[in-house]
C-alpha positions as CSV (number, residue, x, y, z in Angstrom):
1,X,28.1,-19.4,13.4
2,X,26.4,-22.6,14.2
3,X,25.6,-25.3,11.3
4,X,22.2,-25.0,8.9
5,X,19.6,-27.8,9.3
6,X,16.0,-27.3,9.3
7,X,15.2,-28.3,12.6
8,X,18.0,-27.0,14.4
9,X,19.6,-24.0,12.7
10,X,22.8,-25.2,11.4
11,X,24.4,-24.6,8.2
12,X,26.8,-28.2,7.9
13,X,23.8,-30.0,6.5
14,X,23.9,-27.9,3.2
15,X,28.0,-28.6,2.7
16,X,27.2,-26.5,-0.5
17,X,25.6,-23.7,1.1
18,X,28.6,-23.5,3.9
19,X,29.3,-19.6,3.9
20,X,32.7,-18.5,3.3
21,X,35.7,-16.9,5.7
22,X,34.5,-13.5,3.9
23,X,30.4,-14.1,4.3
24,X,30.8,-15.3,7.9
25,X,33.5,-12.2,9.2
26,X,30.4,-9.8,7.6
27,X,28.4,-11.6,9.4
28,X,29.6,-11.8,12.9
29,X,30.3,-7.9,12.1
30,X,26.4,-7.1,11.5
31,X,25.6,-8.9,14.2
32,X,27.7,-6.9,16.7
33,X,27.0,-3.8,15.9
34,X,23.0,-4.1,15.0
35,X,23.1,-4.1,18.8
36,X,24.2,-0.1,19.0
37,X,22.1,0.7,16.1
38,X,18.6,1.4,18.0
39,X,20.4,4.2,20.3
40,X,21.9,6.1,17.7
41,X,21.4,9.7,18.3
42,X,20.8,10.0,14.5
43,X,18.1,8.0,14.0
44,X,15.4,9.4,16.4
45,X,13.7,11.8,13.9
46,X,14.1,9.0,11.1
47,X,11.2,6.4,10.3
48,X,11.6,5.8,6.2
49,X,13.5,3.0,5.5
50,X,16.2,4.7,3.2
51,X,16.8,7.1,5.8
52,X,17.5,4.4,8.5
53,X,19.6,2.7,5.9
54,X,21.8,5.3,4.9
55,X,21.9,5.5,8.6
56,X,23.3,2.1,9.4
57,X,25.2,2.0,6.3
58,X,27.1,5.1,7.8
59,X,27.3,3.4,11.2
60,X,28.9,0.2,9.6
61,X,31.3,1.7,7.9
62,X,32.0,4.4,10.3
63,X,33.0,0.5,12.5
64,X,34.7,-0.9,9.4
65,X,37.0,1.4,8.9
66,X,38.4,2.3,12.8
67,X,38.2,-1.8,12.7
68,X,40.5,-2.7,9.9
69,X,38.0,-4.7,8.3
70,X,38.7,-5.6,4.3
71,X,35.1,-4.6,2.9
72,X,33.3,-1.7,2.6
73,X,29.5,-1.1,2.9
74,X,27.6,0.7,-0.7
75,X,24.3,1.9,-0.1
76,X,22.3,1.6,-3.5
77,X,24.5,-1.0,-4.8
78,X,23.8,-1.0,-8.9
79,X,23.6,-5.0,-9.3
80,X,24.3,-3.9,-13.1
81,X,26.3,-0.8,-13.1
82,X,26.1,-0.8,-17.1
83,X,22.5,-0.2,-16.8
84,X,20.8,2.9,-16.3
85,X,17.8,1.3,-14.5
86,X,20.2,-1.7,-12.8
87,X,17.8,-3.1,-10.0
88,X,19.8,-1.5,-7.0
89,X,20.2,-3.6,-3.5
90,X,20.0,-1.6,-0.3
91,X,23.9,-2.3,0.7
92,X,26.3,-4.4,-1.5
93,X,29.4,-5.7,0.7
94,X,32.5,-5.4,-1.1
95,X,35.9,-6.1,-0.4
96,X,38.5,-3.6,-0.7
97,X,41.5,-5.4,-2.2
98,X,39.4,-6.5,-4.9
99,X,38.2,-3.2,-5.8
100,X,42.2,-1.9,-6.1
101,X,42.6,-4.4,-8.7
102,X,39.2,-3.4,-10.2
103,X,36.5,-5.7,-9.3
104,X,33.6,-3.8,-7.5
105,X,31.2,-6.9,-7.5
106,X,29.4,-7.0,-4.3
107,X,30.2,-10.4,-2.3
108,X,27.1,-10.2,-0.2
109,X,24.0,-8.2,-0.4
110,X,21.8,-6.6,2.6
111,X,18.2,-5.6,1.7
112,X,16.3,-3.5,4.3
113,X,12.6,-3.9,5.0
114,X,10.2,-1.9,7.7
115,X,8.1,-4.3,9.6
116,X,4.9,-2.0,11.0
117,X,4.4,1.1,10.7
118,X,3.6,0.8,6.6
119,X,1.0,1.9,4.4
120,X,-2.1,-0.7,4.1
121,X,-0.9,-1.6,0.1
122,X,2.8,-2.2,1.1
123,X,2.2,-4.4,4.2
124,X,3.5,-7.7,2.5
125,X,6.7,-6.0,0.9
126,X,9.3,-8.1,3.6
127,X,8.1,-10.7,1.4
128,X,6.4,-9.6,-1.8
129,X,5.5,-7.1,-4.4
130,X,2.3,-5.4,-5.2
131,X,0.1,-4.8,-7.7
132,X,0.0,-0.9,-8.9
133,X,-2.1,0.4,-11.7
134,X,-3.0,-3.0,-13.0
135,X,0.7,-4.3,-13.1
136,X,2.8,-6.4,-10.2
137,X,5.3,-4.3,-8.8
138,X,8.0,-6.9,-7.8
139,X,9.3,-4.7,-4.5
140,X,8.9,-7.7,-2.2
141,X,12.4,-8.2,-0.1
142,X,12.4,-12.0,-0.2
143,X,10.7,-12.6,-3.6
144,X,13.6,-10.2,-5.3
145,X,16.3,-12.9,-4.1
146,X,14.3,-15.1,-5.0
147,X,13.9,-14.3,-8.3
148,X,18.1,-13.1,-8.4
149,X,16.9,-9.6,-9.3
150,X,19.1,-9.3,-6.0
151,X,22.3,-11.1,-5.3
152,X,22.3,-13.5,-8.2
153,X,25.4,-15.7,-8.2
154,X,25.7,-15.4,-4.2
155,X,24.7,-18.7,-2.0
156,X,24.2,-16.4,1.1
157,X,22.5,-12.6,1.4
158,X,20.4,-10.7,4.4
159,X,17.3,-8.9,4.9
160,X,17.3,-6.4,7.6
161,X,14.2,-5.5,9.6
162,X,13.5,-2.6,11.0
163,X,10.6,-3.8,13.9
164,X,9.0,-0.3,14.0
165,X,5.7,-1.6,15.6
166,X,4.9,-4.8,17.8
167,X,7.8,-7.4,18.9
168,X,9.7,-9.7,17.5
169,X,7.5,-12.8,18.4
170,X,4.4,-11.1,16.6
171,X,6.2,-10.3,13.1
172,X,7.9,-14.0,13.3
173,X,4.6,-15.7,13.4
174,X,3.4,-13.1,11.1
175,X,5.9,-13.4,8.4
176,X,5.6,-17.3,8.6
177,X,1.7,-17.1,8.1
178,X,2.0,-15.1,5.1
179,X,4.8,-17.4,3.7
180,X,2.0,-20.0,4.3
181,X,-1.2,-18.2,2.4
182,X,1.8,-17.6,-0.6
183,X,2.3,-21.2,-0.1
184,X,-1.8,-22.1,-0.8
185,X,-1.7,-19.1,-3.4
186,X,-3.7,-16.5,-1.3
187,X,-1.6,-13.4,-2.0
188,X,-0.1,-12.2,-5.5
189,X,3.9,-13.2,-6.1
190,X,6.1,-13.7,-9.1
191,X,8.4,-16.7,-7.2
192,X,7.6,-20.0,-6.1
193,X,6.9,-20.8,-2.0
194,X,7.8,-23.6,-0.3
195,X,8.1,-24.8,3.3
196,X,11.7,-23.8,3.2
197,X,10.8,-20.3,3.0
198,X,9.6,-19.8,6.8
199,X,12.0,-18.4,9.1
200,X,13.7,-20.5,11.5
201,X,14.7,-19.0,14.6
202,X,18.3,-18.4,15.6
203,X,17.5,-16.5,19.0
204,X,15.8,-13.6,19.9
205,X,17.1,-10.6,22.2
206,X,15.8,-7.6,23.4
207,X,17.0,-5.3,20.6
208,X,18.2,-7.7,17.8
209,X,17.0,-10.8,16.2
210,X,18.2,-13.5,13.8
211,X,16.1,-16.2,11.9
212,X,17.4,-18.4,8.6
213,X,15.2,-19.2,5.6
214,X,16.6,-21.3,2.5
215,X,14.7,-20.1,-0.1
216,X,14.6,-21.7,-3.9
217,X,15.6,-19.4,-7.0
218,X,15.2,-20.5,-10.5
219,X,18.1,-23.2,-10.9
220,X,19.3,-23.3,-6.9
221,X,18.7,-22.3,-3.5
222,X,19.7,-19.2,-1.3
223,X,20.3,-18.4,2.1
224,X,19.1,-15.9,3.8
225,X,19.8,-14.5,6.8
226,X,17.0,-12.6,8.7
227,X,18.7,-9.7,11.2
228,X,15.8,-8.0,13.0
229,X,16.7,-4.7,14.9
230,X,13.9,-3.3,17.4
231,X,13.3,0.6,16.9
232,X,9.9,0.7,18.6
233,X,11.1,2.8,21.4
234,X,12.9,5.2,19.4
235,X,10.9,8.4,18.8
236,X,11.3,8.5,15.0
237,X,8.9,5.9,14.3
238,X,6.4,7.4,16.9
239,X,6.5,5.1,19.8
């Protein structure tokens, strides 16, 4: 994992940012095996983002387990669990020998997002929520961590994107323009946007991607990792 900095992706220049043994070996693990995800057999009739989640949440722990890894991957993680309506991240990571003595507090959180292929009044949701019958719907994927609806406590979390239409290039310059019209208050938020927000590329492949943002939350900052997966050739999202 190379070090944070904001022109040249590094994470040493943020010493209190530095991910941990735990964030990094989750990491490295998504990493590897976003790489299979696009020709899995079961995703070819899937397009809805919480079918392609439970998906991948099955795939990674399906790896987890045969790999003797320490964590486990909980789709619909309750950040609350003694709330009814507990906002719920996509996947919470949590490590197993913690949970036998009783902690199940997530170390790292995973939020999923569909870039292309979305309804006209959800197009901004990688980033931000919407407004629905006269009242902002805070949905948005970056703006939750943001605002610690998701992962509050954690220094480090991911957004997964599911590149359903265009390529990688497109929805990187994309996301960065929209980060700059939230900047000049164009489009409707509940966080604050700064320059730290755009994406910073880490390296682009055929089927997987991986940008950094440090975003700002109320009394700190966040990284986020960006992990971009291409599924515009699989027949599920009707390439």
């Amino acid at each position: 994992m190379p070090v944070y900095d904001r022109k040249k992706v590094t994470f040493g220049h943020l010493k209190d940012l530095l991910p941990d043994a735990s964030v990094l070996q989750v990491l490295m693990f998504l990493e590897r095996h976003l790489e299979e995800y696009p020709h899995r057999e079961s995703i070819s009739s899937i397009s809805n983002e919480k079918g392609l989640t439970r998906e991948l949440c099955m795939l990674l722990h399906e790896h987890a387990k045969k790999e003797h890894f320490p964590f486990i991957f909980e789709k619909e993680y309750m950040e609350n669990p003694q709330m009814g309506n507990s906002p719920q991240v996509d996947i919470g990571v949590l490590n197993i020998d913690s949970i036998c003595y009783g902690n199940r507090k997530s170390f790292f959180s995973i939020e999923a997002k569909r870039l292309g292929k979305m309804p006209k009044a959800r197009e901004y949701e990688y980033l931000v929520g919407r407004m629905e019958k006269g009242k902002y719907k805070e949905c948005g994927g970056v703006e939750r961590f943001k605002n610690e609806i998701h992962g509050k406590g954690l220094k480090h979390a991911a957004i997964i994107g599911y590149v359903q239409a265009h390529d990688f290039d497109y929805w990187h310059r994309t996301i960065n323009s929209r980060i700059d019209a939230l900047i000049a208050g164009t489009i409707a938020t509940s966080a604050a946007w700064d320059e730290k927000d755009k994406l910073l590329e880490e390296y682009k492949r055929p089927l997987t991607a991986k940008f950094i943002s440090e975003n700002s939350r109320k009394t700190s900052r966040i990284i986020l990792i960006h992990l971009w997966v291409n599924l515009v050739k699989t027949p599920g999202n009707g390439s």
